[in-house]
C-alpha positions, 0 to 999 in steps of 0.5 A, a space after each residue: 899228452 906229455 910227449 908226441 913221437 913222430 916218424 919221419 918219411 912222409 909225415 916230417 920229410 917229402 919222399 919226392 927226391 928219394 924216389 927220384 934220385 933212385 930213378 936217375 941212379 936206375 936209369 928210368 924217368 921218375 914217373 915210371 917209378 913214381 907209379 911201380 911205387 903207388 902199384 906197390 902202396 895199392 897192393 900193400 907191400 913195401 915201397 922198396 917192392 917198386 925198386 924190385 919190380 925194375 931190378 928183379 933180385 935187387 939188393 936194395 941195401 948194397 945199392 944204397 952203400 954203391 950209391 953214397 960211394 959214387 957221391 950219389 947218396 942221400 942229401 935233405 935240406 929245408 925244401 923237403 920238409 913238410 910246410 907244417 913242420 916247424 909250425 907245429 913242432 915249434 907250438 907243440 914245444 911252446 905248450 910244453 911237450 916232449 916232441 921226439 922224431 923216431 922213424 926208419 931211416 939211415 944213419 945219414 938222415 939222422 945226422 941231416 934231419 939233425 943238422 937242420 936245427 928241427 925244434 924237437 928234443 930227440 931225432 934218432 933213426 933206426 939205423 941208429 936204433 938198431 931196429 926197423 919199424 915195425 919191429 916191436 922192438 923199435 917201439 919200445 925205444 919209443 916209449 923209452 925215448 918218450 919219457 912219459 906213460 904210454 898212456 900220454 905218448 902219441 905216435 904219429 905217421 903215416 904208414 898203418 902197418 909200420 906206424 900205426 898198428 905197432 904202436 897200437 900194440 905197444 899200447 901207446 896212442 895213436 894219429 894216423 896222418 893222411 899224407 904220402 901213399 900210404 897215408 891217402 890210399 890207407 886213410 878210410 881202410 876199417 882197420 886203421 877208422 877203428 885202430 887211430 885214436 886220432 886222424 889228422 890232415 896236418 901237423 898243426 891239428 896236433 895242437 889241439 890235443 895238448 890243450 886242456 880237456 875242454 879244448 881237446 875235447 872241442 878240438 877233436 871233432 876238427 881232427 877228424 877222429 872220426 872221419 867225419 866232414 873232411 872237405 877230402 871227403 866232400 869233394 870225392 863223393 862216394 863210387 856207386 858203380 859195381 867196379 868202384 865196389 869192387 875196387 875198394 872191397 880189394 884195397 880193404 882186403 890187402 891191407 889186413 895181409 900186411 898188418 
């Protein structure tokens, strides 16, 4: 692997204070978002859908401007990142790969994910690209910006019709991080066991497929590239009643609709 190219919302940064700065500016206590968010996650659709559901017609993108005019806009600093953040893109770098941050976000997050000094070579923002995931066209930046071969680039996140499956299609290798909404809800659905070459709990996995080939080959049991002897796994045991059956063949239905 000569370059590994990350997203950002819920694979560096926790979505915690977005959301909840959204309820405070909308007025409604965070938990009430919280779970039209995990509603919307559930059935597939987009995140911003929660946004939708309290203001319905909502423009999403002029509420934003609104915000950042009234000095309530976007803020980020070291609490939301991710524990394994600096870890892992530092021992990334250290082994001598390419690291890009390349994910949706605003102009603003760019130049805040910037100013925190993060050990990556590039941090760019679709705003800044011009071009939202999953367009194809973002991910063609992608390979650009990655400086390497398809065939050596690794785009890692969370989302599978954002991240996972146009990254697929752009022919570059693919981590599926469970992590965030998406990344939990998502993790076991066919589509994205059969899509991601790798599925990690943690960043600092991605170490172990930089190694030489006889350590990534040891490694890649231990990031789980086949779902097998997670502890998430162990611990939840398997739903044997006929709702659970149900339940799940609905969650695995929706996704496709979404890819």
């Amino acid at each position: 692997m000569e370059t590994i190219v990350l997203g950002i919302g819920e694979t560096l940064v926790r979505d915690d204070r977005r959301w909840s700065s959204w309820a405070d500016w909308l007025g409604v206590p965070p938990h009430t978002l919280s779970a039209l968010v995990g509603a919307a996650v559930a059935q597939g659709h987009d995140a911003t859908d929660a946004l939708r559901t309290l203001r319905p017609g909502m423009d999403v993108e002029a509420a934003y401007r609104a915000r950042s005019a009234a000095g309530r806009g976007e803020h980020l600093d070291e609490s939301d990142l991710y524990q394994d953040v600096r870890p892992a893109l530092g021992e990334l770098r250290a082994a001598g790969v390419r690291v890009v941050v390349a994910g949706n976000g605003s102009s603003r997050a760019g130049e805040l994910l910037r100013a925190l000094d993060l050990p990556a070579d590039l941090v760019v923002t679709s705003a800044e690209w011009g071009v939202r995931k999953p367009d194809p066209e973002f991910f063609a930046r992608v390979a650009e910006a990655a400086e390497a071969p398809p065939a050596a680039t690794l785009y890692v996140g969370d989302h599978p019709a954002d991240d996972l499956f146009p990254a697929a299609a752009a022919g570059l290798r693919t981590a599926h991080l469970r992590r965030g909404p998406y990344g939990h809800w998502w993790a076991d659905h066919p589509d994205v066991v059969e899509t991601a070459e790798f599925r990690i709990d943690a960043l600092t996995e991605l170490v172990a497929l930089v190694r030489p080939p006889g350590a990534e080959a040891a490694g890649a049991g231990a990031v789980g590239s086949d779902g097998e002897g997670s502890s998430e796994e162990e611990a939840g045991g398997e739903e044997t009643d006929a709702a659970g059956a149900e339940r799940e063949g609905a969650r695995r239905g929706a996704l496709r609709s979404v890819r």
